[in-house]
C-alpha positions in Angstrom: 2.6 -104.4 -67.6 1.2 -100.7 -67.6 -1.6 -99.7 -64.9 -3.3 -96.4 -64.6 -1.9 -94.5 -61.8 -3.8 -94.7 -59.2 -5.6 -98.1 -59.6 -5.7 -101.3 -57.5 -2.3 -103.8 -58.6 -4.0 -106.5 -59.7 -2.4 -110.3 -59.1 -0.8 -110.3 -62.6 1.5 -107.7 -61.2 2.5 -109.7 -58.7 2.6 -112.8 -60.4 6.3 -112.5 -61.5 9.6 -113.8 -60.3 10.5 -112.4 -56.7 13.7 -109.8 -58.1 11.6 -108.5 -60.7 8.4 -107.6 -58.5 11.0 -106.1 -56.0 12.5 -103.6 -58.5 8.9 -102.7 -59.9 7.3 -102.1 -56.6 9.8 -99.0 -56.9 7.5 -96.4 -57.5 4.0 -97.9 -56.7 2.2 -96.6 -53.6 1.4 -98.6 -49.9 -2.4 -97.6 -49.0 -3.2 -98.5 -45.4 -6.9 -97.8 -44.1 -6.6 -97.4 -40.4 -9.8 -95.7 -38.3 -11.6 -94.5 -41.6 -8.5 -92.6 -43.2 -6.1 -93.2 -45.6 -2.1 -93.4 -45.0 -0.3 -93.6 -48.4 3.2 -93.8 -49.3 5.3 -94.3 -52.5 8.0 -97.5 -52.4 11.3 -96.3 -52.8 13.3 -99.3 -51.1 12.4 -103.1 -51.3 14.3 -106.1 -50.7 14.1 -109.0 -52.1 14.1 -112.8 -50.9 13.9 -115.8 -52.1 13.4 -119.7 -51.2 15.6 -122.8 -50.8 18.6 -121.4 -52.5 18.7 -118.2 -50.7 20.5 -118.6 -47.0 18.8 -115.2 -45.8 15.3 -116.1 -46.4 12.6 -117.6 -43.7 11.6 -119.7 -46.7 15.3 -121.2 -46.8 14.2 -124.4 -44.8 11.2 -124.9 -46.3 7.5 -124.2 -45.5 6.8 -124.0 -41.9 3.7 -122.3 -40.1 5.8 -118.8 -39.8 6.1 -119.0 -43.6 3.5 -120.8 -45.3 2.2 -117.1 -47.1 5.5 -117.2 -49.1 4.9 -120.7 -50.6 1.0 -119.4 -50.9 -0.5 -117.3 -53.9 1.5 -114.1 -55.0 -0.1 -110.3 -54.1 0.1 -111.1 -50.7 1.4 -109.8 -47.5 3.9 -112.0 -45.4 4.1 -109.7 -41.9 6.6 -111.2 -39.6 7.7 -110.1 -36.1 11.3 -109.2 -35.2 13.1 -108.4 -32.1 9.9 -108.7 -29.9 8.3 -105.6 -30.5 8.4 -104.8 -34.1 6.6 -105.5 -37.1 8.1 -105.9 -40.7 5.9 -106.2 -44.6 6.6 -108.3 -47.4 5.1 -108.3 -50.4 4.6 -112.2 -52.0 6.2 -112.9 -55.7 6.1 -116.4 -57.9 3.6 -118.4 -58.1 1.7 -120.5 -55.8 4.4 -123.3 -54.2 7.7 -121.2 -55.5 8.3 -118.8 -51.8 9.6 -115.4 -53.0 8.8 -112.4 -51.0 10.0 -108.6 -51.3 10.3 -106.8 -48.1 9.6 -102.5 -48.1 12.1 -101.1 -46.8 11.7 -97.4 -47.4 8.4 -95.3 -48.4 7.9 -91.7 -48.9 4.6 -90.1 -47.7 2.1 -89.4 -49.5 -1.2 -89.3 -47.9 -1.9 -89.5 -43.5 1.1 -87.7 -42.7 -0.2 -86.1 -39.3 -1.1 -89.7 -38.7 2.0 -91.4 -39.2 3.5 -88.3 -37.1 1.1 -89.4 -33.7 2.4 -92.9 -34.4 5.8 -92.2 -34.7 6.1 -89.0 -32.1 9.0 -86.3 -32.3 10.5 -87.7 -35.3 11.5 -85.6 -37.9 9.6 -86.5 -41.3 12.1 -88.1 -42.9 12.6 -90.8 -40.4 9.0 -91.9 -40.0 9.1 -94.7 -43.1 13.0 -94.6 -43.7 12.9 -98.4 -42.4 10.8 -101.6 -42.6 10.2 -101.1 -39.0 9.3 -97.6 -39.0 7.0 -97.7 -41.7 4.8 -100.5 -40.0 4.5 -98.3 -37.1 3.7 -95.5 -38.8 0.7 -96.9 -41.5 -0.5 -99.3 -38.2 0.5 -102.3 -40.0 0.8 -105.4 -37.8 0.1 -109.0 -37.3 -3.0 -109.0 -37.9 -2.5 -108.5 -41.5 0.0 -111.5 -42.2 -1.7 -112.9 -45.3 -3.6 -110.3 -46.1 -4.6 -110.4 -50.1 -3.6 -107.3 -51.2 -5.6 -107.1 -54.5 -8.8 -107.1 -52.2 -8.8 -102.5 -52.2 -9.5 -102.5 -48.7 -7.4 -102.2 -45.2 -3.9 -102.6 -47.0 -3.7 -102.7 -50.8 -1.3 -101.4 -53.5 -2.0 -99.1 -56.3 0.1 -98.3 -59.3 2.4 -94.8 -59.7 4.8 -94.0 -61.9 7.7 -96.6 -62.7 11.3 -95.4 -61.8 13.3 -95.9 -64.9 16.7 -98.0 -64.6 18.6 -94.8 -64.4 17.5 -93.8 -61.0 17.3 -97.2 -59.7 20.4 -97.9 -57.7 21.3 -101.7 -55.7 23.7 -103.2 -53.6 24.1 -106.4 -50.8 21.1 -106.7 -48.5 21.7 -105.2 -44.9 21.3 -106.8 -41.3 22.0 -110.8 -42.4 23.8 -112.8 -40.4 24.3 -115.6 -43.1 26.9 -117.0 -45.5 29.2 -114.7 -47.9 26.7 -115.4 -51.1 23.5 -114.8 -49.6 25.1 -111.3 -47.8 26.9 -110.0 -51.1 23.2 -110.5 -53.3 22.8 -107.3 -54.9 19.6 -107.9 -53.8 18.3 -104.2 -52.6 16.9 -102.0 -54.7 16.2 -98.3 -53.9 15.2 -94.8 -55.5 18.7 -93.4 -55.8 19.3 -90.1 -53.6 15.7 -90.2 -52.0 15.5 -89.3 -48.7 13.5 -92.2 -47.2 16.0 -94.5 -48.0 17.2 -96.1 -45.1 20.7 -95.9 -44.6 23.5 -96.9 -45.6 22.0 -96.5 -49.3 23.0 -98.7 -52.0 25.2 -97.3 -54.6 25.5 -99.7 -57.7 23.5 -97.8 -60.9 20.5 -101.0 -61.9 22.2 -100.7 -65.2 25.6 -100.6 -64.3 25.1 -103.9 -62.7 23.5 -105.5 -65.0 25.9 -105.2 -68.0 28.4 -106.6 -65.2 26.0 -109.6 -65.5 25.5 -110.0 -69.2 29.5 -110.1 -69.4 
C-alpha cells in the first residue's frame, strides 16, 4: 500500500491487523495543528496491543467506556490518561468490533521544534518525543482528542514518509507491563534501530531475524 510522501493516510492504511499497522507507522509522520502552526514528527517507535487474548491491553476485558475507540472504526486515536497527569496516543488497527491499537512511543522532529522546546522546557532535543509521554506534551496532544478520526487532515492527522525497510527495523518485549509472562515477552515493540528518539532501553532483535525464528 504505497502513498505519496506527504499525503493524508487514508483509512485503508489503517485498516489492517494491529502488528502490521504498528510496524508500518515506522516511518510515517504525526502532524499536530496547535494555535495555527504545525508540529510534525516522523514515528520511529510504536507498540502494539491487542484485544481479549492480549493480558497488557485496556481492551483485554472487553469494551468498557475507557475503551470503546479500540472496538470502534480503525484510523483513529485512542488517548488515554496515565499516572494522573500525563497523556499517551494510540493509533486504532482492525476493523470495526476487533480492538487493536498501536501506541507511539518515539518520534523524531520534524516540523514545530521551538514549539515542542516551550512545551517541554530545558530539555535537550533528543528528549522531547523519546517517550509516549513526552511526545503528547510536546505536539499538545491531550484528552480532548481521544477518538479523534485521523483521516479528517485537520488538528491531528498522519501523513505518509518513507517506509523503513526490515533491515533497520529492530523489536523486542513491550516495556512498563505489570502482567503475565506471555503478554510481557511479546515481541511486540517495534523501533527505527540506532535512532535517537528511541526511548530507552531500545529493542535489539533485527525484524527479520525474528521472523525466520517464527517461520521455523
Amino acid at each position: 500500500m504505497s502513498q505519496l510522501v506527504g499525503s493524508l493516510l487514508p483509512r485503508e492504511f489503517y485498516d489492517r491487523p494491529t502488528l502490521d499497522l504498528t510496524r508500518e507507522l515506522l516511518g510515517m509522520t504525526l502532524v499536530r495543528e496547535s494555535e495555527g502552526q504545525r508540529l510534525a514528527g516522523c514515528i520511529v517507535e510504536t507498540e502494539a496491543y491487542h484485544g481479549a487474548a492480549d493480558e497488557g491491553s485496556h481492551a483485554f476485558r472487553g469494551p468498557t467506556e475507557r475503551t470503546a475507540v479500540m472496538f470502534g472504526p480503525s484510523g483513529h486515536a485512542y488517548v488515554y490518561f496515565i499516572y494522573g497527569r500525563y497523556y499517551c496516543l494510540n493509533i486504532v488497527a482492525e476493523t470495526e468490533g476487533v480492538p487493536g491499537a498501536a501506541l507511539v512511543r518515539g518520534l523524531r522532529p520534524l516540523a514545530g521544534l521551538e514549539a515542542m522546546r516551550r512545551r517541554r522546557p530545558e530539555r535537550p532535543d533528543v528528549e522531547l518525543t523519546n517517550g509516549p509521554a513526552k511526545l503528547c506534551l510536546a505536539l499538545d496532544i491531550g484528552g480532548r482528542h481521544n477518538g479523534w478520526d485521523l483521516c479528517r487532515g485537520e488538528r491531528l492527522w498522519l501523513e505518509a514518509g518513507e517506509r523503513v525497510p526490515d533491515e533497520q527495523v529492530v523489536v523486542g518485549p513491550r516495556v512498563g507491563l505489570n502482567v503475565g509472562d506471555w503478554a510481557r515477552s511479546r515481541p511486540w515493540r517495534y523501533a527505527v534501530a540506532g535512532d535517537p528518539w528511541v526511548s530507552r532501553p531500545p529493542p535489539v532483535w533485527t525484524l527479520t531475524t525474528e521472523r525466520r525464528r517464527h517461520e521455523e
